[in-house]
TISE-328760 format. One record per residue (C-alpha): residue number from 1; x, y, z; residue in one letter. Coordinates in steps of 0.02 Angstrom, whole numbers. Each point is the difference from the previous one (the first is absolute). Layout:
   pos       px       py       pz   code
   NUM        X        Y        Z      A
...
This chain:
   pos       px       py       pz   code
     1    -1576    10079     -715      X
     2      -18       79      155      X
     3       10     -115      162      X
     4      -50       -4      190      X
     5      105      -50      126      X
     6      -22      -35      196      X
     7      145      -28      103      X
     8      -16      -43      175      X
     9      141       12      124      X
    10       -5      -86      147      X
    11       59       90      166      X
    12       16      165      -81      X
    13      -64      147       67      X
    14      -72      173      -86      X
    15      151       83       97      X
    16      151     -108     -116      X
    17     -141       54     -161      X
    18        5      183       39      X
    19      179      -29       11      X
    20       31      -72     -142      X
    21     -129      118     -116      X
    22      111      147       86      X
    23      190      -58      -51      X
    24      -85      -30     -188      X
    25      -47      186       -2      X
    26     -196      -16        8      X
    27     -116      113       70      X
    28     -191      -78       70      X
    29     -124       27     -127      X
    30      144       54     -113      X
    31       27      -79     -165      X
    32       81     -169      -12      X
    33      124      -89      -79      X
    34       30      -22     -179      X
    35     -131     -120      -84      X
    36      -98       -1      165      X
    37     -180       25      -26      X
    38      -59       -9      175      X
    39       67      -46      170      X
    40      -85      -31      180      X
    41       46      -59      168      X
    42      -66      -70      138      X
    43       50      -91      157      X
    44      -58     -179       11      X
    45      -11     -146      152      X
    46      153      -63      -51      X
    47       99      163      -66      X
    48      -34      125     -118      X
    49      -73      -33     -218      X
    50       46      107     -156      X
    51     -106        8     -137      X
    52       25       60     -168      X
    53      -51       27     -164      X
    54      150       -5     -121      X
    55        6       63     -197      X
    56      116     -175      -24      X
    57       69     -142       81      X
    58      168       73      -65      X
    59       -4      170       96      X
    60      -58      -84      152      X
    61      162     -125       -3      X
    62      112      157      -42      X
    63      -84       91      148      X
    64       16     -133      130      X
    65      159      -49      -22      X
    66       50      187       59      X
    67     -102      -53      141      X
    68       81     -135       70      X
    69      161       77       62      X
    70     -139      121       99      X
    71      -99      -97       75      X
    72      168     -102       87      X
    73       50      155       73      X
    74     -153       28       57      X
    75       -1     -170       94      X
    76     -111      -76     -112      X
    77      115     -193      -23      X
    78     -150      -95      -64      X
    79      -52       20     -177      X
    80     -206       29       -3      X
    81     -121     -126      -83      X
    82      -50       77     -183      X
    83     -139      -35      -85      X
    84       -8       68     -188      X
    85     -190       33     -110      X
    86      -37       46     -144      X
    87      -93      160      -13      X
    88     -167       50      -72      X
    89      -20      153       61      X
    90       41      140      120      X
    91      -53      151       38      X
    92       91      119      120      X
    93     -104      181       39      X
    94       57      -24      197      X
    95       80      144       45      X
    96       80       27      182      X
């Protein structure tokens, strides 16, 4: 079942993101991660929030624990706020 997760992390900025979407090899607007439907970004109030769609809980968990060590060196300490839903539908035609 595919899922939808947010994560917000507070006091991070788009700058530590791009960093951390550069050491993992991606491109913008380039494909993603294994199992990753669909990813976006945006900066928030309080920091920046990650959304994405997911083909399985299980691929997110394997993808996000390569994260972790990333996002440290990045300077990102605190671990974000996740929310997880289950997903209906999605549809992804946005092209950069």
């Amino acid at each position: 079942m595919a899922i939808g997760v947010q994560l917000d992390f507070r006091g991070a900025t788009l700058d530590q993101y791009d960093e951390i979407v550069e050491s993992m090899g991606f491109l913008p607007g380039g494909p993603g991660a294994p199992g990753a439907l669909f990813h976006w970004v945006t900066k928030t109030d309080t920091g920046i929030r990650l959304v994405d769609v997911w083909d399985s809980r299980a691929a997110y968990d394997r993808f996000v624990e390569r994260c972790r060590p990333m996002y440290q060196a990045a300077g990102i300490n605190d671990p974000p706020e996740v929310q997880f839903h289950e997903v209906h539908n999605c549809l992804a035609s946005w092209r950069r």
